[in-house]
N, C-alpha and C positions, 0 to 999 in steps of 0.2 A: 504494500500500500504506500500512496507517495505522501507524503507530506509538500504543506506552501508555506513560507514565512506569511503571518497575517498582521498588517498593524492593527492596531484599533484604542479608541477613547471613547467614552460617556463621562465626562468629567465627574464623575460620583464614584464610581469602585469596581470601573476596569479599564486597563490602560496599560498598552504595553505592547509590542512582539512577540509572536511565540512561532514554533513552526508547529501546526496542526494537521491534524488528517481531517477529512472532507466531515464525517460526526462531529469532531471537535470541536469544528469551524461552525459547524449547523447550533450547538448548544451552547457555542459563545454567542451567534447573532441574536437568538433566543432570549440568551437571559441578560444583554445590553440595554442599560438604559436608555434608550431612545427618544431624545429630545433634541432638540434644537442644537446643533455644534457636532453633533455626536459622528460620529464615523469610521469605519474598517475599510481596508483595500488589501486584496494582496496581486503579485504580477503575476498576468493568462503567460503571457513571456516574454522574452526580451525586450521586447516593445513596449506590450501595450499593459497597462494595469487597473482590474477595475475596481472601482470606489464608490461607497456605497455612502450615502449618507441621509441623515435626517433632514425632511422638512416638516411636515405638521402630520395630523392623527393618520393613521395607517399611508404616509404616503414617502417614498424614499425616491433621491436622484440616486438614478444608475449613470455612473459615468465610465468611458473607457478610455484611459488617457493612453498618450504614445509619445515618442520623444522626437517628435515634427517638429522643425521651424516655426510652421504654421500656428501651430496651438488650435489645433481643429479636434474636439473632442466628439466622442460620440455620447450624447447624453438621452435618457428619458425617463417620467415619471415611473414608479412600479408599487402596486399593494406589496405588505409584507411576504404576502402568497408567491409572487411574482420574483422578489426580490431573491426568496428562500432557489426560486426553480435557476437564476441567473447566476446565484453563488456556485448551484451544485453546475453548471452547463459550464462556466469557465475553469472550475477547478479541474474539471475531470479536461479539458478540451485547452488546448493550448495556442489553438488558433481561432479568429475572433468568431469566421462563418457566420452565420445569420444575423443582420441586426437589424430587422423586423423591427420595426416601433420605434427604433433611436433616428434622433439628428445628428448630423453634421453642427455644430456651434462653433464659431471661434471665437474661444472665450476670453482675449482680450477686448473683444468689442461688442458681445453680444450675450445675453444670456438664456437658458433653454425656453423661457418666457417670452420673450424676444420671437424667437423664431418659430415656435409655434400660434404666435399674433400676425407672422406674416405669412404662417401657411394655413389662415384661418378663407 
């Protein structure tokens, strides 16, 4: 079984690095406090790494950064439901494949709000 380095903070009482198995990882997103600021990522692979993080009641940015010039991420809303199936698809899967639902943003000048107002 592989293990992924995972960062992660809920400023309250989890905070840290650790290198997890895909369970692990499932029963740390689990019991994170999940408020406002809060967030976990670890790297799909060399490239790219995705980040999870809080915005309000059941709704998290999915982001997949990469290490572009550009700063062209791929971002999108996801239920907790949603967020759980994208931790377990990029751990086990090391390349990005389907990104169904996400934008293009570049996130020095726009934000996923942003662009989903002009693909309204």
């Amino acid at each position: 079984m592989k293990t992924k380095k995972v960062t992660y903070e809920d400023y309250e009482k989890l905070s840290g690095t650790s290198d997890l198995y895909l369970n692990q990882l499932l029963d740390l997103f689990g019991s994170m406090n999940w408020k406002e600021g809060t967030f976990l990522y670890f790297e799909i692979n060399n490239i790219n790494v995705l980040q999870l993080s809080y915005e309000n009641d059941n709704r998290f940015l999915i982001e997949i950064t990469n290490d572009g010039d550009e700063m062209i991420y791929l971002q999108k809303y996801a239920t907790y439901e949603e967020a759980v199936e994208l931790i377990e698809y990029y751990f086990e899967n090391e390349e990005i494949g389907s990104t169904i639902g996400f934008y293009e943003v570049p996130i020095n000048t726009k934000t996923l709000d942003d662009i989903l107002e002009e693909n309204k």
